[in-house]
N, CA, C and O atoms as a printed pandas DataFrame, in Angstrom:
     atom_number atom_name residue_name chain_id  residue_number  x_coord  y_coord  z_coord
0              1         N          UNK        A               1    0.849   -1.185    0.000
1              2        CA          UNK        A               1    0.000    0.000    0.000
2              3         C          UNK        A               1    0.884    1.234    0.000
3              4         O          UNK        A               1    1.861    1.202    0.748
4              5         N          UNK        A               2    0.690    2.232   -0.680
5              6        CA          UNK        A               2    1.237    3.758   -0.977
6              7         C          UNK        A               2    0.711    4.181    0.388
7              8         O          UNK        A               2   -0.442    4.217    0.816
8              9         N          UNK        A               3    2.108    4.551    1.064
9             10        CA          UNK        A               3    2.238    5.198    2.528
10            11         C          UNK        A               3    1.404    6.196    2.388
11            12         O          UNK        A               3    0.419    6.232    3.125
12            13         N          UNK        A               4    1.581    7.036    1.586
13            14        CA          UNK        A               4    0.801    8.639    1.389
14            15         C          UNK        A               4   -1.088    8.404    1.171
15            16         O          UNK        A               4   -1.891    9.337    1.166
16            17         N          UNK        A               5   -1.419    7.028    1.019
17            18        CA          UNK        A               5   -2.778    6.707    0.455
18            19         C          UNK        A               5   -3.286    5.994    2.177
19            20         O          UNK        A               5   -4.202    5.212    1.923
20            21         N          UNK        A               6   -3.105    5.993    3.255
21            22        CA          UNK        A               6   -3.329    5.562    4.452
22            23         C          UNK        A               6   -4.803    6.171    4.860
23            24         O          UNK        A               6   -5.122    5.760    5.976
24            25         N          UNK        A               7   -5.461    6.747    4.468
25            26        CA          UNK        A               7   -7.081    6.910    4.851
26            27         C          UNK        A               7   -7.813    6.505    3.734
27            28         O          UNK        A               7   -7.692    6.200    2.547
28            29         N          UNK        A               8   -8.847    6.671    4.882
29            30        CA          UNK        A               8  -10.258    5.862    3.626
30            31         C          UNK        A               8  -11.677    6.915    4.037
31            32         O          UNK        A               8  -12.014    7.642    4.971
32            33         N          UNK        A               9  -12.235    6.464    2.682
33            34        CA          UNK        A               9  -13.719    7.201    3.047
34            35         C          UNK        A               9  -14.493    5.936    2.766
35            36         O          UNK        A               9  -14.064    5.070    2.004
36            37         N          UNK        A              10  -16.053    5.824    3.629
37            38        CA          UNK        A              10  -16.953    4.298    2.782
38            39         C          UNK        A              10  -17.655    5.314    2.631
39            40         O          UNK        A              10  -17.722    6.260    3.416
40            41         N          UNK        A              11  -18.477    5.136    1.164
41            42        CA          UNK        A              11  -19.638    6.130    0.439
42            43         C          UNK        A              11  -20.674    4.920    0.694
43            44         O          UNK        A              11  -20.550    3.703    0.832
44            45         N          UNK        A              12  -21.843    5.902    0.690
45            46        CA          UNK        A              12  -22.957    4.868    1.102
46            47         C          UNK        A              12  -23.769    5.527   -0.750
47            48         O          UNK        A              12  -23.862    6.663   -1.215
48            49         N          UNK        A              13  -24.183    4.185   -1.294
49            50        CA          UNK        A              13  -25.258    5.003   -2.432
50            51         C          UNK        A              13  -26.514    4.261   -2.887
51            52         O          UNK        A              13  -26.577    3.036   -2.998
52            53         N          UNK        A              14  -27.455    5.071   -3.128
53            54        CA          UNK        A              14  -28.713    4.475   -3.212
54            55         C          UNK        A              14  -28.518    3.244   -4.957
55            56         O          UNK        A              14  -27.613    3.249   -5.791
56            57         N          UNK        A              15  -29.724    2.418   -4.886
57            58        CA          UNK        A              15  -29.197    1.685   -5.805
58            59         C          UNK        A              15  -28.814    2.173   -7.378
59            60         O          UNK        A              15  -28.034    1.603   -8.141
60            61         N          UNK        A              16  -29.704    3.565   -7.668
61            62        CA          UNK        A              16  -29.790    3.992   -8.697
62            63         C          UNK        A              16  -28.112    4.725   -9.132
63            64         O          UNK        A              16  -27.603    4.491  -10.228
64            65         N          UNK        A              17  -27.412    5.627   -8.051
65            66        CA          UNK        A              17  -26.537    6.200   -7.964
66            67         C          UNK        A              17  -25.273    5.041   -7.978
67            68         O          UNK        A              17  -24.383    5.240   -8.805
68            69         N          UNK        A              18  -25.185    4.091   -7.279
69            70        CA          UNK        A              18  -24.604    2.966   -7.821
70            71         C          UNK        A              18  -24.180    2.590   -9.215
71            72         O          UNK        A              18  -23.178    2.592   -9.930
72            73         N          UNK        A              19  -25.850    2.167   -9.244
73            74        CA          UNK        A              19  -25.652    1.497  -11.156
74            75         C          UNK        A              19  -25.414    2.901  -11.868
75            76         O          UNK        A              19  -25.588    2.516  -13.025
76            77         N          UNK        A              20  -25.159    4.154  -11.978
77            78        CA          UNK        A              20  -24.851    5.314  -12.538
78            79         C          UNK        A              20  -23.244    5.105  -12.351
79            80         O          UNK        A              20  -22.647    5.060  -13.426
80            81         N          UNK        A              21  -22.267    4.940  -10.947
81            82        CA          UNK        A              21  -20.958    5.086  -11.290
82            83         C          UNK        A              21  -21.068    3.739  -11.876
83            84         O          UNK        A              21  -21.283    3.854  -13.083
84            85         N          UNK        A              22  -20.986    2.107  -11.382
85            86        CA          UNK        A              22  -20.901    0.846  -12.255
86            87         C          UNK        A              22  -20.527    1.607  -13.745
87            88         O          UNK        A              22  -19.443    1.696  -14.322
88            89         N          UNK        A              23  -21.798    2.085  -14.098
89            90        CA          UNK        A              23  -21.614    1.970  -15.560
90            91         C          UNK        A              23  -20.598    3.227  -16.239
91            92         O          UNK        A              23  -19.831    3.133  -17.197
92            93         N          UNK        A              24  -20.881    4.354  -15.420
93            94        CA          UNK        A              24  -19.511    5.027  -15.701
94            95         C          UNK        A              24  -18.668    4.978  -15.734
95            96         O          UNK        A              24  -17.988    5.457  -16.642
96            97         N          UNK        A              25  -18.244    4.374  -14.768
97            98        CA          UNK        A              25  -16.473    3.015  -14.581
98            99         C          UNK        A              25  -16.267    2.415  -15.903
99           100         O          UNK        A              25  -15.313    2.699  -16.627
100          101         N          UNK        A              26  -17.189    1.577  -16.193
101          102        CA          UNK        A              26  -17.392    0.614  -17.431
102          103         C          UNK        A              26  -17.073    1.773  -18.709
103          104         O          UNK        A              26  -16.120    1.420  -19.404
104          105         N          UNK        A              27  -17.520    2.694  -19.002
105          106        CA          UNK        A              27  -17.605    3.999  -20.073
106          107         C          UNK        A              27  -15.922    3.998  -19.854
107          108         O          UNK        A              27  -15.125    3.343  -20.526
108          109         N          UNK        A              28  -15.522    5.133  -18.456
109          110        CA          UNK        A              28  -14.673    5.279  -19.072
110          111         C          UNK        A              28  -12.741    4.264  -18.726
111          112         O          UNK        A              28  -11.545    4.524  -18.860
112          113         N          UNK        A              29  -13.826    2.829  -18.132
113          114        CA          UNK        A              29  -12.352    1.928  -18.052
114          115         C          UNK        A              29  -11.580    2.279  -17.226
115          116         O          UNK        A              29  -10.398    2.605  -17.330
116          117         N          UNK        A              30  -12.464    2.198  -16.084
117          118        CA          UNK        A              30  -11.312    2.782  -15.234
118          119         C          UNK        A              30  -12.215    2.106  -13.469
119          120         O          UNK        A              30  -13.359    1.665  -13.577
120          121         N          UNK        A              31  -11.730    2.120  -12.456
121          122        CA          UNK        A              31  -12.716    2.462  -11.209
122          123         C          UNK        A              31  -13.204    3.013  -10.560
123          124         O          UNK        A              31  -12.962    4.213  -10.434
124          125         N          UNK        A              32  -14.312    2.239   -9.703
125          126        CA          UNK        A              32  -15.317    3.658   -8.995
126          127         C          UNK        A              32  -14.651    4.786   -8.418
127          128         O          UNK        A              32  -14.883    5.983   -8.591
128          129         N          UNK        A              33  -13.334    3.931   -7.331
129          130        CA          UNK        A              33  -12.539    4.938   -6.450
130          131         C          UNK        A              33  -11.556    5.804   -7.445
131          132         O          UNK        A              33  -10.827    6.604   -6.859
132          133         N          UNK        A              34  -11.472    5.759   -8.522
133          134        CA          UNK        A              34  -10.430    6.449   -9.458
134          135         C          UNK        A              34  -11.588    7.292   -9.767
135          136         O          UNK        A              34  -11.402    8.489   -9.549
136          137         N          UNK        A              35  -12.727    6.963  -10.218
137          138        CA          UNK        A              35  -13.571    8.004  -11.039
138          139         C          UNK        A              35  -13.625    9.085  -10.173
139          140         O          UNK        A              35  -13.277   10.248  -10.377
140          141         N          UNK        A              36  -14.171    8.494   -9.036
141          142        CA          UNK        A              36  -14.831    9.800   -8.005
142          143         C          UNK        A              36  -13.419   10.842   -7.630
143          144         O          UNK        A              36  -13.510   12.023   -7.295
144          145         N          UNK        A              37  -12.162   10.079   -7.783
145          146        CA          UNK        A              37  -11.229   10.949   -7.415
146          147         C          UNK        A              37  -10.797   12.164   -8.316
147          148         O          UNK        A              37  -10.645   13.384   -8.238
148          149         N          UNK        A              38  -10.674   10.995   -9.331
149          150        CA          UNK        A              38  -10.355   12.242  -10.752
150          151         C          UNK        A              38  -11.801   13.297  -11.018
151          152         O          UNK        A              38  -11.566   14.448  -11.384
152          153         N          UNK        A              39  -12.938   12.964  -10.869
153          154        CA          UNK        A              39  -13.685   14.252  -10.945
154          155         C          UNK        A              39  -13.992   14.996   -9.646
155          156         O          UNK        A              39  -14.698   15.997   -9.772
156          157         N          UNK        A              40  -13.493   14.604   -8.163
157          158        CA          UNK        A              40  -13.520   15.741   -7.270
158          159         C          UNK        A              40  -12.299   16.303   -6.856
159          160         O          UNK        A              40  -12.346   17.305   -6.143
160          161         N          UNK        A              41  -10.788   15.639   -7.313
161          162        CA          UNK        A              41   -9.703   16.375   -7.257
162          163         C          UNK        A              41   -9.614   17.423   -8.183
163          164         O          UNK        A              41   -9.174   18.522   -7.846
164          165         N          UNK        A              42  -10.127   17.090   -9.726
165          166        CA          UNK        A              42   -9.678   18.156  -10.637
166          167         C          UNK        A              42  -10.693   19.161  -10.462
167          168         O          UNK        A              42  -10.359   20.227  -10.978
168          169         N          UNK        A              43  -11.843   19.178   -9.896
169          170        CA          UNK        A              43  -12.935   20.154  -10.295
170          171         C          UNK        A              43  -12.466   21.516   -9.055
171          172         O          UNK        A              43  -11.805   21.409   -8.022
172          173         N          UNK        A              44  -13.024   22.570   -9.590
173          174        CA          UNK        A              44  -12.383   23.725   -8.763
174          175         C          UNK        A              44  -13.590   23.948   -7.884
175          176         O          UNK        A              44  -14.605   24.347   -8.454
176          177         N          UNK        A              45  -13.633   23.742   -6.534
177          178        CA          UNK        A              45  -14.597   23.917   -5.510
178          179         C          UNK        A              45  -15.187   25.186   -5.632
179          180         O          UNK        A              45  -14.534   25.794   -6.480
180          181         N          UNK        A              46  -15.956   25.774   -5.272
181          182        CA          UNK        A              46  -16.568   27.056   -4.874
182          183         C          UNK        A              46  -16.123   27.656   -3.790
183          184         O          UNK        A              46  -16.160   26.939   -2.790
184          185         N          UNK        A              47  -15.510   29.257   -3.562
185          186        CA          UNK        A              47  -15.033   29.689   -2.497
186          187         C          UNK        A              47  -16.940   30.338   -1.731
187          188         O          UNK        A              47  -17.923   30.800   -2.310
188          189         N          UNK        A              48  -16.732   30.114   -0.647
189          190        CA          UNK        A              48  -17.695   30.709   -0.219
190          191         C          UNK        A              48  -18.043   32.358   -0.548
191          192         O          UNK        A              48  -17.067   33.078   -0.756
192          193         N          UNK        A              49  -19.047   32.809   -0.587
193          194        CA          UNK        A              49  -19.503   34.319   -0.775
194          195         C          UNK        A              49  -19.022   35.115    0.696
195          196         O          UNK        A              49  -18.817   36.318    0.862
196          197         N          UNK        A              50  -18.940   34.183    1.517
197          198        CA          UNK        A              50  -18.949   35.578    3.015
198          199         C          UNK        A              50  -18.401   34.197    3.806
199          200         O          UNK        A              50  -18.411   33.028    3.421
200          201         N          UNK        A              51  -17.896   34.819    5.121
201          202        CA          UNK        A              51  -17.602   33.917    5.878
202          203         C          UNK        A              51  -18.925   34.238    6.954
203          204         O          UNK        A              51  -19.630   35.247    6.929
204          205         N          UNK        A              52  -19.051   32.956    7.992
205          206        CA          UNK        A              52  -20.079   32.743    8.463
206          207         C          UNK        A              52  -20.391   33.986    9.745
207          208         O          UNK        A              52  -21.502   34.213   10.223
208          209         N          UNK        A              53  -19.373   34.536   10.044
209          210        CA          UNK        A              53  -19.506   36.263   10.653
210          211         C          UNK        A              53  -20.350   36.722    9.976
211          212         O          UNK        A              53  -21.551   36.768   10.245
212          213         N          UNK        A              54  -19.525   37.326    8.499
213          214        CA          UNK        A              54  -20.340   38.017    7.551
214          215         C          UNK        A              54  -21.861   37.770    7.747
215          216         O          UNK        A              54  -22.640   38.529    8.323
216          217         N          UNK        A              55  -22.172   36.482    7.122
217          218        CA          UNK        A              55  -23.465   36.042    6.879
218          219         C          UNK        A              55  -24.552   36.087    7.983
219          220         O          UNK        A              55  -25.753   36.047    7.712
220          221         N          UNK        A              56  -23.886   36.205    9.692
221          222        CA          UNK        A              56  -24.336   36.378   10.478
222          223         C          UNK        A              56  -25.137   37.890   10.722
223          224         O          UNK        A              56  -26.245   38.189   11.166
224          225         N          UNK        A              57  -23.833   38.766   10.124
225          226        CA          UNK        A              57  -23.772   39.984   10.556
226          227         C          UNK        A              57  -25.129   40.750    9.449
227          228         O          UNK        A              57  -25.766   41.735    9.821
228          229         N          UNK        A              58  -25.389   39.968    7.913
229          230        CA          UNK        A              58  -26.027   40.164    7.425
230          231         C          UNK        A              58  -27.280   39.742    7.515
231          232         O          UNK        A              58  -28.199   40.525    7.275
232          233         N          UNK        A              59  -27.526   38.387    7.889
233          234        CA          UNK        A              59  -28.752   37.810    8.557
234          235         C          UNK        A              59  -29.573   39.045    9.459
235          236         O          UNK        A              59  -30.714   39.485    9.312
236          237         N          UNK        A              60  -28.396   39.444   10.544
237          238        CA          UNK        A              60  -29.298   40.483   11.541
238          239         C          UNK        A              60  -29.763   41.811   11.105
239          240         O          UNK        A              60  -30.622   42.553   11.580
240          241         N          UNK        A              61  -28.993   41.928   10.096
241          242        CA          UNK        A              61  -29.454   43.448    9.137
242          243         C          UNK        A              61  -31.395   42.755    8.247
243          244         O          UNK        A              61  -32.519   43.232    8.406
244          245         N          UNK        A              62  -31.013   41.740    7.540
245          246        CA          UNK        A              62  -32.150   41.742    7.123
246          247         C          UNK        A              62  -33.255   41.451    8.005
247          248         O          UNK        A              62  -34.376   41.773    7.610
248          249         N          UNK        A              63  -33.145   40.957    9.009
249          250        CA          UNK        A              63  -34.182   40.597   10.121
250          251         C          UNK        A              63  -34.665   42.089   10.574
251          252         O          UNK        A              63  -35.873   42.074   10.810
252          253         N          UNK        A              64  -34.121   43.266   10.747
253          254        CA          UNK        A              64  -34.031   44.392   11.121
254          255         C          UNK        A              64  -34.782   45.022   10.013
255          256         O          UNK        A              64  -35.840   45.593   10.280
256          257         N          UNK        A              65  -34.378   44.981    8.893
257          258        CA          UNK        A              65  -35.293   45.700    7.272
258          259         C          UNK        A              65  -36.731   44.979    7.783
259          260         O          UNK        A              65  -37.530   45.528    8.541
260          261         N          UNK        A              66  -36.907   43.464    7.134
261          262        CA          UNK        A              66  -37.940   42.768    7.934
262          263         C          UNK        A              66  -38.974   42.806    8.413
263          264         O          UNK        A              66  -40.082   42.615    7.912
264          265         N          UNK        A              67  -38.555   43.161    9.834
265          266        CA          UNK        A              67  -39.053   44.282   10.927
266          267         C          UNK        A              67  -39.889   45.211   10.170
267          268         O          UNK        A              67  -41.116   45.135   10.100
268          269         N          UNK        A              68  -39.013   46.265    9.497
269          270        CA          UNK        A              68  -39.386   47.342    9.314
270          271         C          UNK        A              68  -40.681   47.051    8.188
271          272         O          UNK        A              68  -41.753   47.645    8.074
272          273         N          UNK        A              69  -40.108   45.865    7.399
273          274        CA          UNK        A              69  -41.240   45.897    6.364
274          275         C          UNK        A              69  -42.204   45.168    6.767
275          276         O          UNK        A              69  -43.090   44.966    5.937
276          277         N          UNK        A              70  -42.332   44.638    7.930
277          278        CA          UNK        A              70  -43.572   44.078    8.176
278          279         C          UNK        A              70  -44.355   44.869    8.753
279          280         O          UNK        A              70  -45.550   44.574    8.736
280          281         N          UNK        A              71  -43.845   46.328    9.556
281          282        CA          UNK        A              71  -44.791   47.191   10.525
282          283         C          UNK        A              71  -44.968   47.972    9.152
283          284         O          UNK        A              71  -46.086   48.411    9.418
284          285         N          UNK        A              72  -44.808   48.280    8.377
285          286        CA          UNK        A              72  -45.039   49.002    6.878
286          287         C          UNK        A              72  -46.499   48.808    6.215
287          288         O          UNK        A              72  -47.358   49.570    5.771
288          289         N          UNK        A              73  -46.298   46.822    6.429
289          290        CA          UNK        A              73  -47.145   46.474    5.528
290          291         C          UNK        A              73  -48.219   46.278    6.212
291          292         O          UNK        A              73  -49.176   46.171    5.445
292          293         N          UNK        A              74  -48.616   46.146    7.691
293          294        CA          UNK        A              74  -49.647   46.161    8.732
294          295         C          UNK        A              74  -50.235   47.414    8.067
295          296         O          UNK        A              74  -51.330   47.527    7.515
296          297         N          UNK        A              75  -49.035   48.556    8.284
297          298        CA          UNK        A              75  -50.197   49.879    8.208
298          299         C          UNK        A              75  -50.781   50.046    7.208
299          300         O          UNK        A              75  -51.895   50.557    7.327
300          301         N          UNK        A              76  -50.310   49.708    5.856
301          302        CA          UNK        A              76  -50.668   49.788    4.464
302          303         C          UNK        A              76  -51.810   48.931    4.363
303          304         O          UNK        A              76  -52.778   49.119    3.625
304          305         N          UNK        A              77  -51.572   47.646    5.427
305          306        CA          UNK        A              77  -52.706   46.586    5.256
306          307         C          UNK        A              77  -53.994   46.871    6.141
307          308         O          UNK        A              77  -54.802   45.942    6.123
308          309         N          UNK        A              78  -54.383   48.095    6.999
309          310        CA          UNK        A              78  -54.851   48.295    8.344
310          311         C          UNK        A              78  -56.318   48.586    7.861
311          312         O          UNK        A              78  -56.425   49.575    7.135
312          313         N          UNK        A              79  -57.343   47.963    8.115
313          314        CA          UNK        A              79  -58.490   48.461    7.630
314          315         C          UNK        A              79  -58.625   47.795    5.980
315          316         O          UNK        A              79  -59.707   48.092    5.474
316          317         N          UNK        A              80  -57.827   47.060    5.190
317          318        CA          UNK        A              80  -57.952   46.373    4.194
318          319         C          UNK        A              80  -58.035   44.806    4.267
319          320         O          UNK        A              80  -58.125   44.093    5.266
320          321         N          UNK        A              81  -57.970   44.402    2.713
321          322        CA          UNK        A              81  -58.016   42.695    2.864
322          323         C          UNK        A              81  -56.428   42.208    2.874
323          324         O          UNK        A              81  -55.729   43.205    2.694
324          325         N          UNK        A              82  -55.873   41.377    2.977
325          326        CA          UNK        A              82  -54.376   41.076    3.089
326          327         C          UNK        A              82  -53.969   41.192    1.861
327          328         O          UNK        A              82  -54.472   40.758    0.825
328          329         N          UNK        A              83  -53.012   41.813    2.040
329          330        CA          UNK        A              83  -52.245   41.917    0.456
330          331         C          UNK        A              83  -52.716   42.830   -0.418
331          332         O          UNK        A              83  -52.631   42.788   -1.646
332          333         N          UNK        A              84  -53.105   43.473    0.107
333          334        CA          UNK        A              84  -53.191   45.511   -0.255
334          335         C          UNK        A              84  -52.330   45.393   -1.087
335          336         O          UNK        A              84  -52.637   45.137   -2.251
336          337         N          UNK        A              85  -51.195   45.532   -0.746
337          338        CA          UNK        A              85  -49.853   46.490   -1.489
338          339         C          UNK        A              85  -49.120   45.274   -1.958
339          340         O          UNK        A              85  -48.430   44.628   -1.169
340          341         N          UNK        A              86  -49.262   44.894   -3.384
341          342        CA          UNK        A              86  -48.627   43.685   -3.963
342          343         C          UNK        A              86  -47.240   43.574   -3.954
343          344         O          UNK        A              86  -46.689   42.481   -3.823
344          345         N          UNK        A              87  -46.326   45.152   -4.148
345          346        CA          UNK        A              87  -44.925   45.701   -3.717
346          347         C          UNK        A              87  -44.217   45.520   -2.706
347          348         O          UNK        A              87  -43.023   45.239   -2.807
348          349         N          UNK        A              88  -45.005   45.685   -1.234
349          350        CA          UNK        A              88  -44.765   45.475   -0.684
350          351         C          UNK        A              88  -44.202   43.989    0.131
351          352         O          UNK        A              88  -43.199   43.729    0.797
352          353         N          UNK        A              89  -45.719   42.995   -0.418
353          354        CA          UNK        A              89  -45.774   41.508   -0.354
354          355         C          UNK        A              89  -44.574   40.987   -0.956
355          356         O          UNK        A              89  -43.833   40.104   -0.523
356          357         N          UNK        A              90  -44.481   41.721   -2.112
357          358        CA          UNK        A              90  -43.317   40.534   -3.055
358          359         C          UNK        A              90  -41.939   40.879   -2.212
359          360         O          UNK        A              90  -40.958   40.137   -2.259
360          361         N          UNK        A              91  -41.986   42.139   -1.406
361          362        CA          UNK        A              91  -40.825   42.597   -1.019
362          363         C          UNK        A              91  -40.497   41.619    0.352
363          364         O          UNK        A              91  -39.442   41.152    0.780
364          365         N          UNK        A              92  -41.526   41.559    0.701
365          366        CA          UNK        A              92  -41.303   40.527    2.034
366          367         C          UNK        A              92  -40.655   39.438    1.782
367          368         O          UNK        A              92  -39.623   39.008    2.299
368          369         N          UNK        A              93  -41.481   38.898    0.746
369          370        CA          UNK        A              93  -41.018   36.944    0.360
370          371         C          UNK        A              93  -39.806   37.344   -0.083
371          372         O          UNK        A              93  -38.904   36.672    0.417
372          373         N          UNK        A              94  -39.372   38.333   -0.966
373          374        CA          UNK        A              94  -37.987   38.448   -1.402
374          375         C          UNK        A              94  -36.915   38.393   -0.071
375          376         O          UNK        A              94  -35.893   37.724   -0.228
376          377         N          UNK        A              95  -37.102   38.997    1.072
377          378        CA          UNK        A              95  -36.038   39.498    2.326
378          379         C          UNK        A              95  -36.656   37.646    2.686
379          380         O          UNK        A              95  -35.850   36.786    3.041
380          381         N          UNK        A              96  -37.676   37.444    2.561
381          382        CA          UNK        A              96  -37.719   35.299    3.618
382          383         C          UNK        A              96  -36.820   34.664    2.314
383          384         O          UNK        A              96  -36.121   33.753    2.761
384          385         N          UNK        A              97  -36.667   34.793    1.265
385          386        CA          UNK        A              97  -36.055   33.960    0.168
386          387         C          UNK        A              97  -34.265   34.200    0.293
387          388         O          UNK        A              97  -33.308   33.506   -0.050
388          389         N          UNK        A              98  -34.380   35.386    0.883
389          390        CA          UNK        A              98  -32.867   35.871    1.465
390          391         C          UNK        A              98  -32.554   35.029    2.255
391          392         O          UNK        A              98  -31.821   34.054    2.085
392          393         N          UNK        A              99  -33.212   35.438    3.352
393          394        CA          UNK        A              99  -32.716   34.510    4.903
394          395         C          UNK        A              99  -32.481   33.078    4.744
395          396         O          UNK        A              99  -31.638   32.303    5.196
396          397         N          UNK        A             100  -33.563   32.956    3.901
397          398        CA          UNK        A             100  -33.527   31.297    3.796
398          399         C          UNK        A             100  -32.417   30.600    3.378
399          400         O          UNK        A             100  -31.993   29.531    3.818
400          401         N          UNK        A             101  -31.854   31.480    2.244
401          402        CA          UNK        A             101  -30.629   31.196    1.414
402          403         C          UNK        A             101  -29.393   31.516    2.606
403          404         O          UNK        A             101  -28.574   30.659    2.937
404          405         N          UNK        A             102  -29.415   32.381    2.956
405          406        CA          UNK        A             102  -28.354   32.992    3.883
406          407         C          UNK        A             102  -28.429   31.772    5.019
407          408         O          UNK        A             102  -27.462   31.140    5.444
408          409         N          UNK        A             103  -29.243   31.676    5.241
409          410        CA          UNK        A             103  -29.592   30.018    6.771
410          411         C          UNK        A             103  -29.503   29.197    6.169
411          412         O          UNK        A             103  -29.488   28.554    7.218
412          413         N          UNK        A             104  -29.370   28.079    5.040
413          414        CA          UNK        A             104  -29.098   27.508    4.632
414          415         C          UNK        A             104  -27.431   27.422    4.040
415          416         O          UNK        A             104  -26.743   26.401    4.056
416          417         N          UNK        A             105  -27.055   28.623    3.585
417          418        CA          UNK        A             105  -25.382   29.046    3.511
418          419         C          UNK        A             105  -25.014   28.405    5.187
419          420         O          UNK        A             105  -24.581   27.258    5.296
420          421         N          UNK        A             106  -25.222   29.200    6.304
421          422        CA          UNK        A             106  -24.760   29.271    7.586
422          423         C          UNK        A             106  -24.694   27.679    7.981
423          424         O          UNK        A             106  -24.013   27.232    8.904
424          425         N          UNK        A             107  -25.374   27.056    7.273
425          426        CA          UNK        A             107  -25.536   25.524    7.240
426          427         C          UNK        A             107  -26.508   24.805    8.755
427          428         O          UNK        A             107  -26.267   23.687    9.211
428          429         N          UNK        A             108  -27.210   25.423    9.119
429          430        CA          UNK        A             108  -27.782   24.990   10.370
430          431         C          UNK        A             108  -29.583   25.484    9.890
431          432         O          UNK        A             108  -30.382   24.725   10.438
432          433         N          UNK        A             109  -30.060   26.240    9.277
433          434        CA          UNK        A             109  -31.263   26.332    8.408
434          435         C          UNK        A             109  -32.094   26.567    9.757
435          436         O          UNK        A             109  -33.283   26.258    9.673
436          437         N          UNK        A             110  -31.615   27.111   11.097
437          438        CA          UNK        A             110  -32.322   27.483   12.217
438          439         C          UNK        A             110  -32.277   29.380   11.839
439          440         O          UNK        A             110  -31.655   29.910   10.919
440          441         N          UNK        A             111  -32.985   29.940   12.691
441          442        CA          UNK        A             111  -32.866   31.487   13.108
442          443         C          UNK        A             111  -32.129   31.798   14.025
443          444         O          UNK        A             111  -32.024   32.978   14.360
C-alpha cells in the first residue's frame, strides 16, 4: 500500500446512484474509487460568498429591514383585505427567500 494513500472514506449510495458510477467506470475503463477521485480532485470547488460572521452579521441586518417591512405592511394593510400592497408583499417573500438562502449558507437552516 502507498504510505501517502493511508485513509479511507466508505460512500454509502442508493441503488440507482450505484448502477450510474458501475456503468460510468465501465464507459470510461477505469474504477469507482479512481472516477470519483479524478472528478472531485480536478474540479475547482466554490469559495464561499462571506464567511459565516459576515453572513451572520447580514442575517441580523435583514431581520431588522424585515421588521421594518412588516410594521409598513400592517399599516398599508390596516383596515384592508391582506395583500393591499402587492410591492410590498413581493418585497417581504424576497427578504424570507434571502434569509432562507443565507440560513441555509450558515448551514444549520435554524434562526
Amino acid at each position: 500500500m502507498n504510505p501517502s494513500r493511508l485513509n479511507r472514506s466508505h460512500l454509502r449510495f442508493s441503488a440507482e446512484e450505484y448502477a450510474r458510477l458501475v456503468e460510468d467506470a465501465r464507459v470510461y475503463g477505469d474504477s469507482i474509487p479512481n472516477l470519483i477521485k479524478a472528478i472531485y480532485f480536478k474540479k475547482k470547488l466554490l469559495q464561499p460568498a462571506m464567511s459565516k460572521d459576515d453572513a451572520d452579521r447580514v442575517l441580523a441586518a435583514l431581520n431588522r429591514i424585515g421588521n421594518n417591512i412588516n410594521q409598513i405592511a400592517r399599516q398599508l394593510n390596516a383596515g384592508f383585505r391582506e395583500g393591499f400592497n402587492p410591492a410590498v408583499q413581493e418585497m417581504a417573500e424576497s427578504l424570507r427567500a434571502i434569509k432562507t438562502f443565507i440560513l441555509g449558507y450558515r448551514g444549520n437552516g435554524q434562526n
